[in-house]
C-alpha positions in Angstrom: 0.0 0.0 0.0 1.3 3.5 -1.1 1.6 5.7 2.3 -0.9 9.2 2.7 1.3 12.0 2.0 2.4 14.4 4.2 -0.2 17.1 5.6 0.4 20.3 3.1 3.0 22.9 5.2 2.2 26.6 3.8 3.6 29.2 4.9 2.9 33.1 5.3 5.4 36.4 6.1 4.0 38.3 8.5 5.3 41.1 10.9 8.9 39.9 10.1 8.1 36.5 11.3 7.5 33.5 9.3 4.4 31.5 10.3 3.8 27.8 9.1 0.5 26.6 8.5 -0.8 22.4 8.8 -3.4 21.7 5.9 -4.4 18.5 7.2 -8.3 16.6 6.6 -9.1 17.9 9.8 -8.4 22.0 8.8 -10.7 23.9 8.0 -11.9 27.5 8.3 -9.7 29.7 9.1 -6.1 28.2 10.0 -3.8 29.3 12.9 0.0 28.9 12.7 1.2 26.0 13.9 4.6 26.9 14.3 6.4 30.5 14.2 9.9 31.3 12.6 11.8 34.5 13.3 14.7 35.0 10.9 18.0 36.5 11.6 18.3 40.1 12.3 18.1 42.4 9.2 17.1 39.2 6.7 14.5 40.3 4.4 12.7 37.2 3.4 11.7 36.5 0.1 10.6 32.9 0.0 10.3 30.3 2.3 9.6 26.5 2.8 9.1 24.3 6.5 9.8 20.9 7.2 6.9 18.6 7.5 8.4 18.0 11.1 8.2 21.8 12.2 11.1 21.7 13.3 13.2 23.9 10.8 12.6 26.6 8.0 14.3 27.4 5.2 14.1 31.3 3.3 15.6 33.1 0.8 17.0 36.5 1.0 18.5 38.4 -2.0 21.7 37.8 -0.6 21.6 33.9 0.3 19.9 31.3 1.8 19.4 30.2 5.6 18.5 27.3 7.6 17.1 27.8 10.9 15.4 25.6 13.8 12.0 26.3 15.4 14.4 27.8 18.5 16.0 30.4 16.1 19.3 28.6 15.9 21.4 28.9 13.0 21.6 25.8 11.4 23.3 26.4 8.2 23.3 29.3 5.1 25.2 29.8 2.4 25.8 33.1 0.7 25.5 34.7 -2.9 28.4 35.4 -4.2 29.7 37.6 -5.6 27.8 40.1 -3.3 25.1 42.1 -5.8 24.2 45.5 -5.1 21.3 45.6 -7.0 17.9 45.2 -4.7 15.1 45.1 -7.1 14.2 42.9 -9.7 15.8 39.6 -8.7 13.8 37.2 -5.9 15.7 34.2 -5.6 13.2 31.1 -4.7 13.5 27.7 -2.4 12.0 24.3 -2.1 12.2 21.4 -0.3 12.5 17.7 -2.0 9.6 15.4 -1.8 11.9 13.4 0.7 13.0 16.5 2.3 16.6 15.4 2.2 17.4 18.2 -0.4 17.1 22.2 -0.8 16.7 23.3 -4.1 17.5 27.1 -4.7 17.0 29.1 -7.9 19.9 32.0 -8.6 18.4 34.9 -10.2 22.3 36.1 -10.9 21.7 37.6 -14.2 19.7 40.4 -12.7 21.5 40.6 -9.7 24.7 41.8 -11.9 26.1 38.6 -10.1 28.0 37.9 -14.0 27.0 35.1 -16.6 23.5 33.6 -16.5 21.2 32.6 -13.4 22.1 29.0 -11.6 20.3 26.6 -9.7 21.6 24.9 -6.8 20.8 21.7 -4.9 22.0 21.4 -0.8 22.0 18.7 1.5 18.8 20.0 3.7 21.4 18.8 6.9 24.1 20.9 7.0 24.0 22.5 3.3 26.5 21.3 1.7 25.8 21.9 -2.1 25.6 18.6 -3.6 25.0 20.1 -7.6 25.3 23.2 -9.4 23.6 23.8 -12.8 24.4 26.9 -14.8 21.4 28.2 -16.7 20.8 30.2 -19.6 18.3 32.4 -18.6 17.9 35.9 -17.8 14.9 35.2 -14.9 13.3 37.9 -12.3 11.9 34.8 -10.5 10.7 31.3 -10.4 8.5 28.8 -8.8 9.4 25.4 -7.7 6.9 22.5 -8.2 7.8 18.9 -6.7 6.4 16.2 -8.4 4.1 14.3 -6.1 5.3 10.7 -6.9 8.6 10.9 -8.2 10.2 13.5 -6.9 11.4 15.0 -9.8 11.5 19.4 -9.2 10.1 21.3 -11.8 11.3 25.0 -12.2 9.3 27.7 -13.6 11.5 30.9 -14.7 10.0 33.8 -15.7 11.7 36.5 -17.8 9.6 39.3 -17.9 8.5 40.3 -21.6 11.4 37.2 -23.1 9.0 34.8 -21.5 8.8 32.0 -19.7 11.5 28.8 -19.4 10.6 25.6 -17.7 13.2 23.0 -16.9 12.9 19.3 -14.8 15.7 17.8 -13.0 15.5 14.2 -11.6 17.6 12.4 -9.4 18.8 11.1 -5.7 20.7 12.7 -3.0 23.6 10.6 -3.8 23.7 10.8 -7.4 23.8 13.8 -9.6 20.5 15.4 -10.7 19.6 15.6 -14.9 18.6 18.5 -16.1 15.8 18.5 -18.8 14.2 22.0 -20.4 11.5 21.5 -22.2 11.1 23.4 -26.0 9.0 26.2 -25.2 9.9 30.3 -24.1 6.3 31.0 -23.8 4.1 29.1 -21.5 4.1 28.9 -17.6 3.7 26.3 -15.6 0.9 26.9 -13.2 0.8 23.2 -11.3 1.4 19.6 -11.2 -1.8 17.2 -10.8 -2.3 15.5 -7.7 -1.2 12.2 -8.6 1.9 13.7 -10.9 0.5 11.9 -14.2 0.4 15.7 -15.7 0.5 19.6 -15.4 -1.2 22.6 -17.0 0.2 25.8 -18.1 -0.5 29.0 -19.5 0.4 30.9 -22.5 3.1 33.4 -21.5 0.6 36.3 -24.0 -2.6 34.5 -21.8 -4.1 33.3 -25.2 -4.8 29.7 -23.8 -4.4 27.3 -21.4 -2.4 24.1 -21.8 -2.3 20.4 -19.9 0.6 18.1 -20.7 1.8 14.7 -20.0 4.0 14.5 -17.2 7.0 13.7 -18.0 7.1 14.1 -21.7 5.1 17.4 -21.9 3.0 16.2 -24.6 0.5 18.5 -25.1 -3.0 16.5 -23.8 -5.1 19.2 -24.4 -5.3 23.2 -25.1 -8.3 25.8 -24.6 -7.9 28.9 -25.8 -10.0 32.2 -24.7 -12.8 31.7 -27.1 -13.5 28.1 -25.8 -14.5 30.0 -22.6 -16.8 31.8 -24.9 -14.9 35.2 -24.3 -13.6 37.7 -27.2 -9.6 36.8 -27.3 -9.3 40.8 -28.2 -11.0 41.8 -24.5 -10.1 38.8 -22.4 -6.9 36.8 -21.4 -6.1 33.4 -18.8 -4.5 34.8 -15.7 -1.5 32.7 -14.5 -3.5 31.1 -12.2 -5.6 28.5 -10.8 -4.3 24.6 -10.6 -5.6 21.2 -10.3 -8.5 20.8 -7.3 -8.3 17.5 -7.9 -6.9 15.2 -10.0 -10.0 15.0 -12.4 -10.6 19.0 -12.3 -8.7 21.9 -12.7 -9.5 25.4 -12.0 -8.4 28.2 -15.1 -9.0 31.4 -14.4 -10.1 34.2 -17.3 -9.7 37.8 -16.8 -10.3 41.5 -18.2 -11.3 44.7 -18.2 -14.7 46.0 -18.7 -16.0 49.2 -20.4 -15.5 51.3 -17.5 -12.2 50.1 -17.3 -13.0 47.8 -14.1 -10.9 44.9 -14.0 -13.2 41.7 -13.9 -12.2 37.7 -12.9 -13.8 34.6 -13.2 -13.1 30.9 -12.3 -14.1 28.1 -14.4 -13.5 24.4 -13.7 -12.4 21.7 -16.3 -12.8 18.5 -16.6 -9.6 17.0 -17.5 -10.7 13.8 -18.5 -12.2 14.9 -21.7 -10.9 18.3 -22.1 -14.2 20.0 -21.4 -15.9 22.9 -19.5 -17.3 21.8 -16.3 -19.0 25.3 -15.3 -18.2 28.6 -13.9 -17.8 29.1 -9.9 -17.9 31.6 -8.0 -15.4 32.2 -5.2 -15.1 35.6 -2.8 -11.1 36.7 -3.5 -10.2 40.0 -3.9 -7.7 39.0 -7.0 -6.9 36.2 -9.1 -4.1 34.8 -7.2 -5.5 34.3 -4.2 -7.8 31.3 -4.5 -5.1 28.4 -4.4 -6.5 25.0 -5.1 -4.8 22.0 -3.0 -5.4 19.0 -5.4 -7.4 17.6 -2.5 -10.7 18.9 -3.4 -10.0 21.7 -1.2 -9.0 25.6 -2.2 -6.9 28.6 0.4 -8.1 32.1 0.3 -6.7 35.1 2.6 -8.7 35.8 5.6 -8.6 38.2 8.6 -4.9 39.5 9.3 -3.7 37.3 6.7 -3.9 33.6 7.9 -5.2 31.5 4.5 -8.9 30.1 4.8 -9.6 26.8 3.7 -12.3 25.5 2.4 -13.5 21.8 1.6 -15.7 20.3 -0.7 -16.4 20.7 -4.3 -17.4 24.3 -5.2 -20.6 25.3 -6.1 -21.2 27.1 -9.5 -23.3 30.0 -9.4 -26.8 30.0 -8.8 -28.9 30.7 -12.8 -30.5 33.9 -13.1 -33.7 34.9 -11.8 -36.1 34.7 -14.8 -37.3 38.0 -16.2 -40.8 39.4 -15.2 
């Protein structure tokens, strides 16, 4: 028998502390921290993951990145070097390996006038030792990390502004060196891996469609573009957002801007099975980046002084309008 995962560990930045949320069956409503981090004096964090255990963080600044235990001690860090003097426009990212032996850390050196191209660097999670370097050939501001569910394989999302958006996959043990795969494409985003890891959707980098791939191949399952939504491609675009809520549906999100220049959102769901339109939804988020569906059938929204809601159960579409007269 395959063991249950892990509870979900989310975490939020708040009032220079770093608070770590348990998304377990049993949460729901709005969730209290389970554990508080505070970082180092005069760290700026810019991303951050916990252990399952609770028992040590690891952030990013735009200088390095730290390991700390739940008592504040210092575990390990490692710095950026050379040192960059350049504070905007770089936001170096960190993830944890499915088996949490391994920290995976993206390098945005390009735009931190570091020299040559950006670099992404794996650490023994013990004592950070760096166990493989890969030199990349991008020019990224940023990038998300998405570890597959089943294989443990890291996918890295880098996005370079107006150049677009380069996805690469590296696979491999803690004691053997990673491969590197990037897939053929400059303009599409990776939004999520499914739930069981068989595949992942992404989204035009221009917002004219959204995509679902085999996982690991990438080839292309299905694709939607705006007018399948049964929007005008000219006033309406996918946001890069949504996921899968479960491993049969996936939430795409379609956004614009109405005549009185009032920026509008919607969520629909898909049926990923056959490729199809499963119905609009409506969820209460004040933008479209805040709903964040778990793959469990369950979705995060902010709530009151910034601690994620969760909310379980399939959500409902919208109730038809009242008939005229």
């Amino acid at each position: 028998m395959i063991p249950a995962p892990p509870p979900k560990v989310v975490t939020r930045h708040r009032d220079g502390q770093i608070h770590a949320y348990v998304v377990d069956s049993s949460a729901r409503g709005t969730l209290e921290p389970t554990a508080i981090f505070q970082p180092r004096a005069g760290d700026e964090v810019v991303e951050s993951v916990v252990r399952h255990d609770l028992d040590q963080v690891v952030y990013t600044t735009l200088d390095g990145v730290v390991c700390l235990t739940r008592a504040g001690d210092l575990v390990w860090s490692s710095q950026f070097e050379p040192h960059s003097d350049v504070r905007h426009g770089h936001r170096p990212g960190c993830a944890l390996s499915l088996d949490g032996r391994t920290v995976w850390v993206y390098r945005p050196d390009a735009m931190a006038g570091r020299g040559g191209g950006d670099e992404w660097v794996v650490h023994d999670a013990e004592n950070g030792v760096i166990l493989a370097r890969r030199e990349l050939a991008t020019v990224g501001h940023g990038a998300s990390h998405h570890v597959h569910p089943a294989d443990g394989s890291v996918y890295l999302d880098i996005g370079e502004g107006q150049d677009g958006s380069v996805i690469i996959r590296a696979t491999g043990a803690i004691d053997s060196k990673p491969e590197f795969v990037t897939y053929p494409w400059s303009d599409r985003c990776l939004i999520d891996l499914a739930p069981s890891g068989q595949q992942f959707m992404t989204v035009d980098h221009d917002q004219a469609d959204v995509t679902f791939h085999d996982h690991p191949n990438g080839n292309v399952l299905f694709t939607l573009p705006v007018e399948a939504f049964g929007y005008d491609p000219e006033e309406c675009f996918v946001e890069w957002s949504g996921g899968y809520l479960t491993d049969d549906t996936a939430v795409v999100t379609l956004g614009g801007e109405s005549q009185d220049e009032e920026e509008w959102f919607r969520h629909h769901l898909i049926d990923v099975r056959t490729g199809t339109l499963s119905g609009e939804f409506a969820v209460e988020v004040s933008n479209p980046y805040e709903l964040v569906p778990l793959g469990d059938g369950s979705w995060l929204t902010d709530g009151p002084g910034g601690h994620p809601v969760r909310w379980p159960g399939a959500p409902k579409p919208p109730a038809p309008p009242h008939p005229a007269g």
